[in-house]
C-alpha positions in Angstrom: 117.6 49.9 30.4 114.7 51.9 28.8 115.1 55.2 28.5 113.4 58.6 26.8 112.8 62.3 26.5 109.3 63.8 27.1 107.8 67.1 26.4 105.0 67.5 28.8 103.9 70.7 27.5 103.8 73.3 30.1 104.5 70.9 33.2 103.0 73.0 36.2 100.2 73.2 38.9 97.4 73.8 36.8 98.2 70.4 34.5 98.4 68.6 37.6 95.7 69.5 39.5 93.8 67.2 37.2 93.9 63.7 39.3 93.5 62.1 35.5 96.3 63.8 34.3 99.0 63.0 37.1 98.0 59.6 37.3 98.5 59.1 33.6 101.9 61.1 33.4 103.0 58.4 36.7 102.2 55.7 34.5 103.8 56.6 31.7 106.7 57.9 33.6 107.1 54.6 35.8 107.6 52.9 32.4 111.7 54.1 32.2 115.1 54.1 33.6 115.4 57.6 33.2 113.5 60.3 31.5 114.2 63.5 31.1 110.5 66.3 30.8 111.1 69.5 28.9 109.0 72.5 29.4 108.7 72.3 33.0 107.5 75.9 33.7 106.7 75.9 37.8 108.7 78.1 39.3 107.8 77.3 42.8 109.2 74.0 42.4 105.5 72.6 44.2 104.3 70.7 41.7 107.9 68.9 41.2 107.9 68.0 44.6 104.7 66.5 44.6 104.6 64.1 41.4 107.8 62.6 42.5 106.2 61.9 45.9 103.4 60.4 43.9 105.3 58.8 41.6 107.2 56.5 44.5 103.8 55.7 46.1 103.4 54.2 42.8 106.2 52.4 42.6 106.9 49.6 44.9 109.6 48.0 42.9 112.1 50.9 41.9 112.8 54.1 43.7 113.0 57.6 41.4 115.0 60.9 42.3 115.2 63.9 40.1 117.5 66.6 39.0 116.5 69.6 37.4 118.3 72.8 35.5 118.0 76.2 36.8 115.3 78.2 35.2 116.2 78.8 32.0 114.9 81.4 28.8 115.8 85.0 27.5 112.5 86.6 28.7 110.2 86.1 31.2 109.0 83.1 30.3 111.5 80.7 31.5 111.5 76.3 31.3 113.3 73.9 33.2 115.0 70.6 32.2 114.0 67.7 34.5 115.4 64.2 34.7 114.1 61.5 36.6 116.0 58.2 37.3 115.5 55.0 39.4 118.4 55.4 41.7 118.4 51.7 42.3 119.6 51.2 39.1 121.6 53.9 38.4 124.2 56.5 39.9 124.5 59.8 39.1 128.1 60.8 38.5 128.1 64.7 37.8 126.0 67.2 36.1 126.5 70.4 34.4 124.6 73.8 32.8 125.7 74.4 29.4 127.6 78.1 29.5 126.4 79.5 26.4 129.3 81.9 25.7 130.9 80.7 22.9 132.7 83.9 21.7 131.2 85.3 18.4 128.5 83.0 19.2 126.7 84.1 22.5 123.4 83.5 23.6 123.2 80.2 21.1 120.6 78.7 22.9 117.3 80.0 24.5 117.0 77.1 27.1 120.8 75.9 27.4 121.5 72.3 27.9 121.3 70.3 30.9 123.7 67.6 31.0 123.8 64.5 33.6 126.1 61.5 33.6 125.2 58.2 34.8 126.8 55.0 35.1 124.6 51.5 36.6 124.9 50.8 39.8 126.3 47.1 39.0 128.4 48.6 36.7 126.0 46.5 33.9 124.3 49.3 31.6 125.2 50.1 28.0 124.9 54.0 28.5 129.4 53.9 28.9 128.6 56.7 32.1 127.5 58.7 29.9 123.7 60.0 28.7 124.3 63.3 27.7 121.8 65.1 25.6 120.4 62.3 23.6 117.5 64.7 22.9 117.4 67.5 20.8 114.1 69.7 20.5 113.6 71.4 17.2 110.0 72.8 16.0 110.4 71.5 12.6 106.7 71.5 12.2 106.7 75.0 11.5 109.6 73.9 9.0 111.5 76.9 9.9 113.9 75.9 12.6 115.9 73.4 10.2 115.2 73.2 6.6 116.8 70.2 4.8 119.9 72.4 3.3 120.5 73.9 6.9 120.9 70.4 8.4 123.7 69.6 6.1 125.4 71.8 7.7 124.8 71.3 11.0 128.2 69.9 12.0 126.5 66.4 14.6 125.1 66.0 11.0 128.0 65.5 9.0 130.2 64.0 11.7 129.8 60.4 10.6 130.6 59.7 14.4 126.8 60.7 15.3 124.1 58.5 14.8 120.4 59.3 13.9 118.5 57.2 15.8 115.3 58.9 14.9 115.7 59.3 11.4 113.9 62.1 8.7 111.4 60.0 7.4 109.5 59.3 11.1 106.5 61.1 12.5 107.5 62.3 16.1 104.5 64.6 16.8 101.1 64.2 18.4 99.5 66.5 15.6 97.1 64.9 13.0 97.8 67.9 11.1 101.3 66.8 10.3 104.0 64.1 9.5 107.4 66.0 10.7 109.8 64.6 12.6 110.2 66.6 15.7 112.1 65.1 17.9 115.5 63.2 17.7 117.9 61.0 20.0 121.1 61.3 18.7 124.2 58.8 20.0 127.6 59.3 19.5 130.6 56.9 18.7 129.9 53.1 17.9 129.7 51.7 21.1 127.0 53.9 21.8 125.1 52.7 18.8 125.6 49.1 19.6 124.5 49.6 22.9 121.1 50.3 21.9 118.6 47.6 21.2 118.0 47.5 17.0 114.9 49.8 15.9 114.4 50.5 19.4 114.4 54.4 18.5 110.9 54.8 18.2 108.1 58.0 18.8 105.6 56.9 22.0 102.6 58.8 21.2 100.2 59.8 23.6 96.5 61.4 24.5 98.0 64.1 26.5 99.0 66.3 23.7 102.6 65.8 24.5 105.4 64.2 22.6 108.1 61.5 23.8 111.1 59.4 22.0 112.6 56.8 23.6 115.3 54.1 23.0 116.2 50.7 24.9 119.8 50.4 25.8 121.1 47.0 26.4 123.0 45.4 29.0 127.0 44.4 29.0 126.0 40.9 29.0 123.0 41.0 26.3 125.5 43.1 24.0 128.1 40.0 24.9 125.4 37.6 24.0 124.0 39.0 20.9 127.5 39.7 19.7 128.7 35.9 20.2 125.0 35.5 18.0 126.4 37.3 15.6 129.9 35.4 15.3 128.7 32.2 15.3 
């Protein structure tokens, strides 16, 4: 069960209307379970439509549906969260939009978080109904956003029930111009973490001048096996 966050920078008509483009974003999207593309910014919803219809003309083995947020951002400029998933393989069990309203604390977030909840369709996957948020999506290379004595304090930091799949030291951005780590999937308790597939956690680079993490997530029964490996 592979699956992976992708910021497809300003996902829309015009980045589409390049028959390069699409087909390479199909490929690349046709390569998980479920993948969730930040920054869609369409706001007529067209150019959604269309790359899932293209994406299942693609696919001959699995069928994809999507979900996306509502439109989200403080000013005019507003993103959407999108997930897409092979709903052969997996169901979708509820979804919410993040109220940011924390009293004392309002308006947290410029794009609030969109979370789904899945559990396999054979009841097989790793994910324990649950893939919420594995992403977050901080501009550290403009080191401003979260400098090393700010993330101390960041409270999924010090909980030593979160765990850093993406860790400091690796280079999550497309830039030449930079080492920073921009991206993270984050899992939470420790049957999360043994769920996914050692060093799986990796950065997929690609030409298209967008960025992507992505983690494998192991079956019940290759998390049985590998665990009667490790008893032997």
């Amino acid at each position: 069960m592979k699956v992976t966050t992708f910021n497809i920078q300003k996902f829309g008509k015009s980045k589409l209307s390049d028959p390069f483009v699409q087909k390479t974003l199909i490929k690349i999207v046709s390569r998980y379970d479920i993948i969730v593309i930040l920054e869609v910014v369409d706001s007529s919803g067209d150019s959604v439509d269309n790359f899932l219809e293209e994406l299942n003309k693609f696919n001959k083995t699995h069928h994809y549906t999507l979900e996306i947020s509502t439109r989200l951002g403080r000013g005019n400029y507003k993103e959407q969260f999108m997930f897409l998933y092979r709903d052969d393989l997996v169901d979708l069990v509820g979804s919410y939009q993040y109220k940011d309203n924390q009293s004392g604390d309002e308006d947290a977030f410029a794009r609030e978080p969109y979370v789904l909840r899945f559990k396999n369709s054979e009841g097989t996957c790793e994910l324990y109904d649950v893939f919420q948020n594995v992403k977050m999506k901080w501009k550290t290379d403009v080191k401003h956003y979260v400098s090393d004595n700010e993330m101390k304090t960041i409270r999924i930091r010090s909980d030593e029930n979160f765990h850093w799949l993406i860790t400091d030291d690796v280079d999550t951005t497309a830039s030449t111009r930079n080492d920073n780590t921009y991206d993270r999937i984050v899992v939470y308790g420790d049957d999360m973490l043994k769920g996914a597939f050692p060093n799986s956690a990796k950065p997929f680079n690609v030409f298209t001048g967008a960025e992507e993490v992505e983690v494998e997530l192991k079956k019940k029964r290759q998390r049985k096996t590998h665990e009667e490996h490790l008893n032997d």
